[in-house]
FIKEVEX-811010 format. One record per residue (C-alpha): x, y, z. Coordinates in steps of 0.2 Angstrom, whole numbers, padded with zeros to 4 digits, always signed. Example, Ala and Ser with C-alpha at 12.3 -4.5 7.8 and 13.67 -1.06 7.14 Angstrom:
2
+0062-0022+0039/+0068-0005+0036/
//
This chain:
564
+0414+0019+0500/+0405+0009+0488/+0413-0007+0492/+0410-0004+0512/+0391-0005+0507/+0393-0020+0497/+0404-0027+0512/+0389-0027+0524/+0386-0044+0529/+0373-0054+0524/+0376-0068+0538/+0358-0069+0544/+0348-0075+0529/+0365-0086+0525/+0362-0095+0541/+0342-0095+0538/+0344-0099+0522/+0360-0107+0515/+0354-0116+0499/+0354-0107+0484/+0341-0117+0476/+0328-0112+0491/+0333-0093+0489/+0331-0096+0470/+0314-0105+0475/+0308-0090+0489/+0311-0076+0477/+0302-0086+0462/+0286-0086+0475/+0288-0067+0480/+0290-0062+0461/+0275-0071+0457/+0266-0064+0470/+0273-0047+0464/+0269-0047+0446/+0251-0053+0452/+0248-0040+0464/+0255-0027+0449/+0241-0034+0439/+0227-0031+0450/+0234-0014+0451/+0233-0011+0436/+0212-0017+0433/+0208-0006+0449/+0217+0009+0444/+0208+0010+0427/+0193+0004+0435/+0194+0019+0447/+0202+0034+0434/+0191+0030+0420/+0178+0043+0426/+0178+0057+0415/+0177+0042+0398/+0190+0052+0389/+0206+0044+0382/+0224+0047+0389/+0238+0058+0380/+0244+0047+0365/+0260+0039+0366/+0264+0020+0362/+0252+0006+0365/+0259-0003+0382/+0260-0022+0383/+0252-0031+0396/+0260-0029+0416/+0276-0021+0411/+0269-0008+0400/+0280+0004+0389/+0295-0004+0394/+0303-0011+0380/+0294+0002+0367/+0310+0012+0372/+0320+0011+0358/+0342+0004+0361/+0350+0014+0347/+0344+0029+0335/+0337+0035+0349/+0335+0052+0343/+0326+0046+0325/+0317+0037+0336/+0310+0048+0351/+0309+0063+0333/+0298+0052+0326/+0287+0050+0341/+0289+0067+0344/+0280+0069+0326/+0267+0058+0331/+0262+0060+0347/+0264+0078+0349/+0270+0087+0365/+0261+0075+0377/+0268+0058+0376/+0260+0046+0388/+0268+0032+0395/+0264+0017+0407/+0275+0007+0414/+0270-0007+0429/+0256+0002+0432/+0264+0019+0435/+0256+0032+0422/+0273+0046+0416/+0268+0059+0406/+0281+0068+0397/+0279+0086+0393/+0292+0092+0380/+0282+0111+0377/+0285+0127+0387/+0268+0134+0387/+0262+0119+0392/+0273+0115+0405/+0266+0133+0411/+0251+0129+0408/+0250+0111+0420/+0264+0116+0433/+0259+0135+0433/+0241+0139+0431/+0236+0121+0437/+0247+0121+0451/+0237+0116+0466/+0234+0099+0456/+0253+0094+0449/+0263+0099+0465/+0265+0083+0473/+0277+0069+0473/+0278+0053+0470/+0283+0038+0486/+0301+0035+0488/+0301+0021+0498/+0319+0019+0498/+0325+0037+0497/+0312+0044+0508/+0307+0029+0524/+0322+0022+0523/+0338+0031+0519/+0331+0047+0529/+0327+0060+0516/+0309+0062+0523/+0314+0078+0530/+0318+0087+0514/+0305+0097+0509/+0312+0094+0491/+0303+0075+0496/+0288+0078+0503/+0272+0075+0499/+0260+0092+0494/+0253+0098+0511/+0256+0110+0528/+0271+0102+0531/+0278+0104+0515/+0269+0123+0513/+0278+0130+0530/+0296+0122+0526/+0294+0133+0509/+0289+0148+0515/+0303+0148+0526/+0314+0145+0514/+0309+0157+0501/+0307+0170+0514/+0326+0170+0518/+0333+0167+0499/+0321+0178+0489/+0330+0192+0475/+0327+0205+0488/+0337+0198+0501/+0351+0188+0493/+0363+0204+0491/+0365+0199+0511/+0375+0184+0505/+0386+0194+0491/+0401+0196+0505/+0404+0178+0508/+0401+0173+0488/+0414+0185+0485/+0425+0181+0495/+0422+0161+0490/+0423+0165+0473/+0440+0173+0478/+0446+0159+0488/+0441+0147+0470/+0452+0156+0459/+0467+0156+0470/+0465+0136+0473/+0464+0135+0453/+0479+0146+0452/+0491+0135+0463/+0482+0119+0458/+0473+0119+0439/+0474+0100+0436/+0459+0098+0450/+0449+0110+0445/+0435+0100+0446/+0439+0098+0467/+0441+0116+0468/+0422+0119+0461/+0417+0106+0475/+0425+0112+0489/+0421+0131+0484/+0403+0126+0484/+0402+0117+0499/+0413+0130+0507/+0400+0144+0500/+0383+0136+0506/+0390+0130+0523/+0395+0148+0527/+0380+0158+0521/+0369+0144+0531/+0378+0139+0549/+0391+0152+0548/+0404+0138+0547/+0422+0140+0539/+0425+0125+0529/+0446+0125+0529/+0449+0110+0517/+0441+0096+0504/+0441+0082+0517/+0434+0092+0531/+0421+0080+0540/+0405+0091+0534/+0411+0088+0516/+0415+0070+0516/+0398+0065+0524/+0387+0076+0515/+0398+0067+0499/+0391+0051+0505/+0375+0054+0509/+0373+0062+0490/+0381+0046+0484/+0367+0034+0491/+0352+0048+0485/+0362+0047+0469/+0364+0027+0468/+0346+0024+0473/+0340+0037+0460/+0348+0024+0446/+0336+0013+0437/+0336-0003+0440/+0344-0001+0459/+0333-0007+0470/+0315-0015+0470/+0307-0010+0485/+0304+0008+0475/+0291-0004+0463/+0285-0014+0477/+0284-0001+0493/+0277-0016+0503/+0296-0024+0503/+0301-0009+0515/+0296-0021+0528/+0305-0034+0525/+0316-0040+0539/+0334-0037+0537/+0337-0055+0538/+0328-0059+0525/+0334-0065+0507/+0336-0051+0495/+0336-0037+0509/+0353-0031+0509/+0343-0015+0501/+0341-0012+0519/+0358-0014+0524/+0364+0000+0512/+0351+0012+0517/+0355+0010+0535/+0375+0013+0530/+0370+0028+0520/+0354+0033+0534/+0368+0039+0546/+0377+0051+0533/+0360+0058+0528/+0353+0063+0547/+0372+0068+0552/+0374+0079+0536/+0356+0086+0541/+0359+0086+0562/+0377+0091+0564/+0382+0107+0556/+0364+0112+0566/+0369+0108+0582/+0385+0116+0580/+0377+0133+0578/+0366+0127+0591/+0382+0125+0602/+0392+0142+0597/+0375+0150+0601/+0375+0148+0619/+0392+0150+0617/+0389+0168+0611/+0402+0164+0598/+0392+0159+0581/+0393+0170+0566/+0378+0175+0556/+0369+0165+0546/+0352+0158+0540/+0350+0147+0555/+0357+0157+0568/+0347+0170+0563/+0333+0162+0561/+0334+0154+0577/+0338+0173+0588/+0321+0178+0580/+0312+0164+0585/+0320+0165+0604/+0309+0182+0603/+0293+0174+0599/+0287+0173+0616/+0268+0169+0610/+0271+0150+0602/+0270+0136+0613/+0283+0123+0617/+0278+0111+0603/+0277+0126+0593/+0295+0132+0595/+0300+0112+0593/+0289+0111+0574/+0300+0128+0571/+0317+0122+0576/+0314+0107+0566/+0308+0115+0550/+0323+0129+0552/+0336+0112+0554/+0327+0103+0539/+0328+0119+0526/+0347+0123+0531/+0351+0104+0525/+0342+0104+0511/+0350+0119+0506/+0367+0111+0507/+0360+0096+0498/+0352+0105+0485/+0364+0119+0481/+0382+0108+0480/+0381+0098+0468/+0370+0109+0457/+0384+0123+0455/+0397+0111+0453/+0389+0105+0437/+0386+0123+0430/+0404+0128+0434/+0409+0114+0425/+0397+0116+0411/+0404+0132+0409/+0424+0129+0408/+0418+0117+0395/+0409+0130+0386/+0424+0139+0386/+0437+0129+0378/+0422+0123+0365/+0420+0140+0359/+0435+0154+0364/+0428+0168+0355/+0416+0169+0368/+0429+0169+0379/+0438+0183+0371/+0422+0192+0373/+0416+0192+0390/+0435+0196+0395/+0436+0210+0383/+0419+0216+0394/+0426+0215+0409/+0442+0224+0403/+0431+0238+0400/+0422+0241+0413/+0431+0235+0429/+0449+0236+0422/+0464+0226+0426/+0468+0233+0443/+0457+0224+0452/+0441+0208+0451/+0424+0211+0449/+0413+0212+0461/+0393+0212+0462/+0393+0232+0458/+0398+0228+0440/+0382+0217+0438/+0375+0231+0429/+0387+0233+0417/+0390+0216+0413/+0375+0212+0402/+0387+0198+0393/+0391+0191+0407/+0374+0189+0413/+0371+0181+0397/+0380+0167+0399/+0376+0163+0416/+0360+0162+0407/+0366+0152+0392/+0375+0139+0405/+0359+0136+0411/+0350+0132+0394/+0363+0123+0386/+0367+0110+0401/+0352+0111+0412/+0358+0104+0426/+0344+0092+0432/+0335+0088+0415/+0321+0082+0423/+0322+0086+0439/+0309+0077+0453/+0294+0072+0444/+0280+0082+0448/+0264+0069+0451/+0245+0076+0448/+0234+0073+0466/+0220+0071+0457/+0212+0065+0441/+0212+0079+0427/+0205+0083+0410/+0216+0092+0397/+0214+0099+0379/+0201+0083+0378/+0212+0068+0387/+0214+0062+0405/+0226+0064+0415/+0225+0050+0428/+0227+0055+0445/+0245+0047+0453/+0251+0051+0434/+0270+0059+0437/+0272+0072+0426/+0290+0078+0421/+0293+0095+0413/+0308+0089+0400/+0319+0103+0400/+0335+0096+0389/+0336+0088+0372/+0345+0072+0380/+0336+0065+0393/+0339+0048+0402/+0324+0038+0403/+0334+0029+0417/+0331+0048+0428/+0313+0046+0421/+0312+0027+0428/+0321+0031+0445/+0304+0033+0451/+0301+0015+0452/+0319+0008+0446/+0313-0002+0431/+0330-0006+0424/+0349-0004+0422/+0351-0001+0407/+0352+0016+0403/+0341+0023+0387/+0338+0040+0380/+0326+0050+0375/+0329+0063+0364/+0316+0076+0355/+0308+0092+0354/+0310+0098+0370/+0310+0112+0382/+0327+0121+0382/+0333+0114+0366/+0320+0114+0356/+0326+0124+0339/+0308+0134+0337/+0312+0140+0353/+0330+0143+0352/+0337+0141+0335/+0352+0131+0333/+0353+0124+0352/+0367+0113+0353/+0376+0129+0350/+0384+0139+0363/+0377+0157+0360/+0374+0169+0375/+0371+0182+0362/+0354+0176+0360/+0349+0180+0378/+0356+0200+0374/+0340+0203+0366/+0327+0215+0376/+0314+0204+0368/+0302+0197+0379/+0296+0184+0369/+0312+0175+0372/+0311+0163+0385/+0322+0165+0400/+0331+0147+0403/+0330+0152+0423/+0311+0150+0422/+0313+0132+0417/+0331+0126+0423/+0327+0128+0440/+0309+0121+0438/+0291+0123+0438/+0277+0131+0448/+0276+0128+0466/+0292+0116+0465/+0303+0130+0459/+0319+0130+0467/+0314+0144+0481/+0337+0145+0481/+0337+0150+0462/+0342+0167+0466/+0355+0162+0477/+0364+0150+0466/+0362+0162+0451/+0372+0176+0460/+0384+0163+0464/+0387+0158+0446/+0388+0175+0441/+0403+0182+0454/+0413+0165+0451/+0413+0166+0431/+0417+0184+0433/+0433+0182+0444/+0436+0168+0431/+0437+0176+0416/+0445+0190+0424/+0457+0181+0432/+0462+0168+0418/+0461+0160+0399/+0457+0144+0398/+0460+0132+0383/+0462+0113+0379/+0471+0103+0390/+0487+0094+0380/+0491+0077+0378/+0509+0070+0380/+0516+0079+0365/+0511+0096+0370/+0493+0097+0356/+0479+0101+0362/+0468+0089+0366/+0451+0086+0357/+0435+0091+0367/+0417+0084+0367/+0403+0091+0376/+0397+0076+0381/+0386+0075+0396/+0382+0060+0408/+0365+0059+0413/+0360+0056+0430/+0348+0067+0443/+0362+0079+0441/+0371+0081+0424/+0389+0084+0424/+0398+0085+0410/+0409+0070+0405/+0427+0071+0412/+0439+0083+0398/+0456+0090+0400/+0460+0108+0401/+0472+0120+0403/+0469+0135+0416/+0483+0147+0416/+0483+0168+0422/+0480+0179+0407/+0497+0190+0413/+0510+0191+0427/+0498+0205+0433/+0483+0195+0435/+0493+0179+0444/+0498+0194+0456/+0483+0203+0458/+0475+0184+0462/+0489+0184+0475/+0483+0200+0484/+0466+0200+0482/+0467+0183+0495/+0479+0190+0505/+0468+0205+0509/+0454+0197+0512/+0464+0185+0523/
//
């Protein structure tokens, strides 16, 4: 897929300009002009934020036009970002090109900014090539802080709150069902399985639409347009995100095949968003579409005979723009907890052993849990929770940016600043960087932070879902941060929660899962190693997925065939 997007040709600006020394020669002026223009950005923008005379957040003194950049250190990351940790505090403040980053590495003050302060750091920062050009405009996840933004979220948390998400228990049942009998006749893919099943899940509890295998057509272009959001969110990856002004740019142009590939990836975006929608659209007049968030959305709005024609236009639209971002949102997301989790359980099988010896006891071995036994699984629950602390899956999620200026605990907080609520104990600068893709190389920052910070939750690199069996309250649920902050919570939360919970039931239920082997039959020796990214997966391991008994490969077996 890649190599189609770097195939795209550049024949244009070869013909208008052949010579390499007058490309060299064009893009020496447009840097210059650049960097100069970043400069007089700079002088206005402290000119205009220095209003209330106080200081910034500490952090490291930046050099002149590129800032922070090179203060981040290229190895002993973690003494590093410790020691800075130790100086700094829990704001560390950080300027780069003119953009102001403030890093929060503290729950209560996470709350405090993204919570009590909410109405100030709910908005997003311009993504010129995710946003105008690629086509991601119509996420809500995207857009700037506003009505528009307002009435595609109450939408969506109206139809996926915790009271009403037991509506969608039949079809995450029945997924989860579908998941352990592909990793039954299949283990070596297991990472496939996880995709298909949570692809196959969403598309069915939002257009009502049966995905039958990996390579349907809504998989595969839903793959790619998450491979462009994903390649344009590296660092380093494409200028026009520093300088928005390039987004006009002609095509033609020298150094625009930026535009090329958002065009490639623009039709993947709009046909992941347009035609799952049109087909419920379709089955509806049909009278043969199943029920689902849109369809059901869109009978009750044939009801409303008070709005006007634009009215039912803005509603059809927002209605078409939540059911894409939920499939863009949730596949990925569960795929990387899923995954998290059959790591977890080969790095520590005594857990294992645990939770299976839980289930045992409560739902038997005649037949899989189901949503009833909730309840009774408290262990269970607890590592569904402890998945979510131990490999967050988006460690710093979309920044968060402040509207307007603001004074905290004695510093300023310019207004513009992005402000990013650091959740794990490794996280990418690069992710932090995306927003104006600074560079390719990829650094990490590494502290005190909010999920894995040992005051919080001692020893944290351990996997430990006993420490979530406690009726303390003063120990911090990881769903209040993992799935992020304030206004920007991820309104799906509840949703995807349930979905974890049914699918590492069935399989621990259903099978033990160990080291995967190398040629000579010994096991294989596991990492938890993470690749960092907008969405952290673990690194690729080996595994080995077998049923606990004959009795469980054949009550795997029945359980499908019934529901089939």
């Amino acid at each position: 897929m890649f190599s189609a997007v770097n195939s795209i040709s550049d024949s244009p600006s070869n013909i208008l300009f052949g010579s390499s020394r007058l490309r060299t020669g064009i893009f020496g002026v447009i840097l210059a002009i650049l960097v100069v223009y970043v400069y007089m950005s700079q002088k206005r923008s402290k000119r205009a934020h220095n209003t209330h005379g106080l200081p910034t957040p500490p952090g490291p003194k930046p050099a002149p036009i590129i800032g922070n950049l090179f203060d981040i250190p290229r190895e002993k990351e973690s003494a590093a970002y410790n020691k800075m940790a130790k100086e700094y505090g829990d704001l560390t403040y950080l300027s780069v090109l003119g953009k102001s980053i403030l890093v929060v590495n503290n729950y209560a003050t996470a709350q405090e900014l993204f919570e009590k302060r909410s109405a100030n750091y709910s908005d997003r920062n311009e993504l010129p090539m995710i946003n105008d050009l690629m086509g991601w405009d119509w996420s809500f996840g995207h857009m700037p802080y506003g009505p528009r933004w307002k009435m595609h979220r109450t939408m969506f948390r109206h139809q996926f709150q915790s009271s009403v998400v037991s509506g969608f228990w039949p079809i995450q049942l029945k997924e989860a069902h579908k998941l352990i009998r592909n990793m039954l006749h299949d283990p070596e893919a297991l990472i496939n399985h996880l995709r298909f099943n949570s692809a196959s899940t969403i598309m069915n509890v939002i257009y009502g639409i049966e995905i039958q295998s990996e390579d349907d057509r809504y998989i595969t272009v839903a793959e790619t347009a998450l491979d462009g959001m994903a390649r344009a969110a590296n660092p380093g990856a494409f200028f026009v995100d520093i300088f928005p002004i390039l987004k006009y740019v002609p095509n033609w142009m020298p150094f625009a095949g930026f535009k090329r590939k958002a065009e490639f990836w623009r039709k993947s975006v709009l046909e992941m968003r347009d035609a799952p929608f049109d087909m419920v659209t379709r089955r509806m007049k049909e009278g043969t579409a199943s029920s689902s968030f849109v369809s059901n959305l869109l009978t009750d709005l044939e009801l409303r005979k008070d709005l006007s024609r634009s009215a039912v236009a803005t509603e059809t639209e927002t209605i078409r723009n939540c059911a894409g971002l939920a499939y863009a949102a949730g596949a990925e997301s569960t795929v990387s907890s899923l995954s998290s989790f059959t790591l977890a359980m080969i790095l520590y099988p005594e857990v294992q052993e645990r939770a299976r010896r839980e289930i045992d006891s409560v739902v038997g071995l005649g037949r899989l849990p189901d949503f009833s036994d909730r309840k009774s699984l408290p262990y269970i629950d607890a590592i569904v929770k402890e998945v979510l602390r131990w490999n967050p899956v988006a460690p710093l999620g979309l920044p968060h940016m402040a509207t307007r200026d603001d004074k905290f605990r004695g510093y300023r907080i310019p207004a513009g600043t992005l402000v990013l609520g650091n959740t794990w104990f490794s996280i990418s600068l690069s992710s932090l960087l995306s927003c104006f893709r600074l560079s390719s190389i990829d650094f990490f920052l590494r502290g005190r932070t909010i999920l894995h910070n040992p005051d919080t939750f001692p020893d944290p690199m351990t996997f430990n879902p006993d420490r979530f069996l406690s009726k303390d309250p003063a120990v911090m649920d990881p769903v209040n941060v993992a799935f992020g902050y304030g206004r920007r919570i991820c309104p799906g939360r509840f949703m995807a929660e349930g979905q974890l919970w049914i699918s590492i039931s069935c399989i621990l239920s259903a099978f033990e899962i160990k080291p995967g082997a190398n040629e000579d039959g010994r096991d294989v020796k596991t990492e938890p190693a993470f690749a960092s990214g907008m969405i952290c997966h673990p690194l690729p391991f080996k595994t080995t997925i077998k049923p606990r008994s004959e009795k469980a490969r054949l009550l795997i077996e029945e359980t499908v065939d019934l529901l089939a």
